[in-house]
N, C-alpha and C positions, 0 to 999 in steps of 0.2 A: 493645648498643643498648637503649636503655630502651622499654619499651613505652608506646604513643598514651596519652594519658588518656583516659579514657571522657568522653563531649561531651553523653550523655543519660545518664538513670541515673531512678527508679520512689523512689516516697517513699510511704514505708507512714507512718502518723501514729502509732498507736497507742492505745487506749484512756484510758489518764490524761493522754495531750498536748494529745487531742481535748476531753475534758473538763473539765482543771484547768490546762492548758498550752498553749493554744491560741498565745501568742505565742509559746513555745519552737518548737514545729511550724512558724509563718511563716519564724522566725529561721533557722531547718535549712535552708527553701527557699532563701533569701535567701542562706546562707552560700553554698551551692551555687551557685546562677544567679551569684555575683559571679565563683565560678571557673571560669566558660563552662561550667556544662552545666545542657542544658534539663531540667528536672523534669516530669515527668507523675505527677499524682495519680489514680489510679483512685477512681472514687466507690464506694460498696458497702462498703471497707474496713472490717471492723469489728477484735473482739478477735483474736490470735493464736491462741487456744485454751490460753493456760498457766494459766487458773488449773482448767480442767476436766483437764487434765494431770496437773498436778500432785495433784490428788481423787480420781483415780485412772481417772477416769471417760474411759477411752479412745476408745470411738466416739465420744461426742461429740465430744471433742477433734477427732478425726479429720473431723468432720463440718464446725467451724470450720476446719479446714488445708485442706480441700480449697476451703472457697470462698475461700478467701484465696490460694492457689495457682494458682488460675484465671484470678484479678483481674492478675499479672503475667506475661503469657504472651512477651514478647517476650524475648530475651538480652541483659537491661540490667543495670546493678548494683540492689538494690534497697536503701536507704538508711532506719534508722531510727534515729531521737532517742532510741534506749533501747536500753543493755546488755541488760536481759533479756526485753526481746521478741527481740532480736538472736539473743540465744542460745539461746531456744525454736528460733526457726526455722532458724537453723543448725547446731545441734547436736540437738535433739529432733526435727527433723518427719524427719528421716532415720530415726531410732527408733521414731515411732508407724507411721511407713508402712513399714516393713520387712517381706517375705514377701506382700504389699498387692499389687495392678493398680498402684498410684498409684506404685511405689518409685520409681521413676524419674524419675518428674517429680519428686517430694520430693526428690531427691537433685539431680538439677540444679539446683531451685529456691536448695536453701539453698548451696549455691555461689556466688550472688551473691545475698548477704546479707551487709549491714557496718552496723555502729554507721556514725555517724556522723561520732566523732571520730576514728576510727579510717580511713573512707574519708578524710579530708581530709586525715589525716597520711600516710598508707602507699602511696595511688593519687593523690592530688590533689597531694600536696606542697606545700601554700598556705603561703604566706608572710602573715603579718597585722601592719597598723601599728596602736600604739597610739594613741588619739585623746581618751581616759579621762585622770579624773584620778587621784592616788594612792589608791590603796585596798588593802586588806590581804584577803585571802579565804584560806578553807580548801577541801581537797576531800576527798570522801566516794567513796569506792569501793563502787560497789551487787556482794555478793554476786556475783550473777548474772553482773553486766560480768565480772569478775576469773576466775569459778571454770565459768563455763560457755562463755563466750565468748573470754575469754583473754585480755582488754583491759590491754597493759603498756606503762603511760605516755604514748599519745597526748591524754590529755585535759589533762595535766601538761604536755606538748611545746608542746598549741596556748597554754596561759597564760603556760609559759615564752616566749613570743615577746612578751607582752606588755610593754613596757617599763615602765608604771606600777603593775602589780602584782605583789604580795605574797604570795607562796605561803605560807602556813603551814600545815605537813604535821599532821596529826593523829597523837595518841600511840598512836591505836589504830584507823587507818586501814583494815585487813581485818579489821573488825567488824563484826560484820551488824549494822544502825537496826533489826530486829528487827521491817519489816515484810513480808520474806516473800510476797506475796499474799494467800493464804488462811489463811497464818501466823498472821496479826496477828486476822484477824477469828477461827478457832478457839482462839485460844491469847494473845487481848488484852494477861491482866494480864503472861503473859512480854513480850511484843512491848511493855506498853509500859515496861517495867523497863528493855527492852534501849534503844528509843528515848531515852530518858533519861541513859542511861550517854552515847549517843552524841552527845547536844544540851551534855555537860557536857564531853564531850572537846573541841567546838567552840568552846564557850562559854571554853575555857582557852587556845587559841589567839589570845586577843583579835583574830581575824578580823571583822571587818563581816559577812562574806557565806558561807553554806558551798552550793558547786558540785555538781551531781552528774550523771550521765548518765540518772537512772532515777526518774520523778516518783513513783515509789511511795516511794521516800527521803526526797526530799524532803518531801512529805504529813507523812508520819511525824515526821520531823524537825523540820519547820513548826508541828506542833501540840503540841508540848512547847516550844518555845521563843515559841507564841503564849499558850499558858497561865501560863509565867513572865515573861511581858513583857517578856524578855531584847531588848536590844539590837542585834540581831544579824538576817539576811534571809537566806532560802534563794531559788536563783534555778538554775533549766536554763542548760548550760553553753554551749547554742545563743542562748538570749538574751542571757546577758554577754558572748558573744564577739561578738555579731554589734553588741550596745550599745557594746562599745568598740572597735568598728573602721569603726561607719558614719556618716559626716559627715551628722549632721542640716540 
């Protein structure tokens, strides 16, 4: 017997959604609330703590995990627009708070923690009609989503439902866009070598649009293909899904 779907579920926003993706974040809701479950956004929400993590800078980190830890206290799913905030909190806050008072709660917490594409494929089971016209897109697999979070094929499942569009797979799909976090700002001229490589792999797909789950890719990817005036639009996978499945 199949377990109930969850009917409420906690929506963490994230830092670059909040900032550069504010409609991707609405569209997340919206995807949600279409497949009956109520969303609660706790205010306060700020960053995850991954780029103070990854710096090495562990009390802090820990200083952000705990007020973020706090802010979801009830046994709900907690739902983010981002592989690698996803995978901080699911896979790292068990790590920075090990041997900690907090283990515990860390370790509950990130037990209900899911990408987004991934809740709507694996617990929601959502079915989507297409409503769009033909269009041809590619999709970018963030680091993060693939190698820390584990994300295999739900954001591919939900496009493939789409009837008017075009997947076209990139020739070098588990590439890192070479922004990293803190990557890109220590270590620019590689990050932007690598962005480059990855705006060209896009750019060979003759895709319109390249998709991704993790707005720090996108960014990256946006500003190499805004500098070449290329033809081509990067877009969060919550607002293309949510653009062509909702009757205006």
């Amino acid at each position: 017997m199949n377990a109930p779907k969850p009917t409420k579920a906690y929506f963490y926003g994230t830092c670059l959604v909040d900032l550069f993706f504010p409609d991707a974040g609405m569209a997340g809701i919206q995807l949600l609330q279409r497949a009956g479950v109520e969303v609660v956004f706790p205010e306060g929400q700020t960053c995850c703590g991954q780029p103070a993590y990854n710096c090495g800078f562990f009390e802090e980190a820990r200083a952000v995990a705990r007020t973020q830890i706090a802010l979801f206290p009830e046994d709900l799913p907690v739902i983010l627009p981002s592989g690698s905030c996803a995978g901080m909190m699911k896979h790292h806050y068990p790590d920075l708070f090990r041997g900690q008072p907090e283990e515990a709660a860390a370790l509950a917490f990130s037990a209900r923690v899911y990408e987004l594409t991934q809740f709507l494929v694996d617990v929601l089971e959502v079915r989507l009609e297409d409503l769009g016209q033909p269009v041809k897109v590619t999709w970018h697999s963030s680091c993060h989503a693939l190698r820390d979070l584990g994300l295999k094929g739900q954001p591919q499942a939900l496009i493939g439902q789409l009837a008017h569009v075009e997947l076209a797979p990139l020739a070098r799909e588990r590439e890192c866009c070479g922004f990293g976090g803190t990557f890109s700002v220590r270590h620019p001229e590689i990050s932007g070598a690598m962005s480059c490589d990855k705006a060209a792999d896009a750019l060979a797909t003759g895709a319109e649009v390249v998709l991704s789950t993790d707005g720090g890719c996108l960014l990256n990817v946006k500003g190499v293909l805004e500098a070449q005036a290329a033809p081509m639009r990067v877009q969060h996978i919550a607002e293309f899904l949510w653009e062509r499945t909702h009757a205006r």
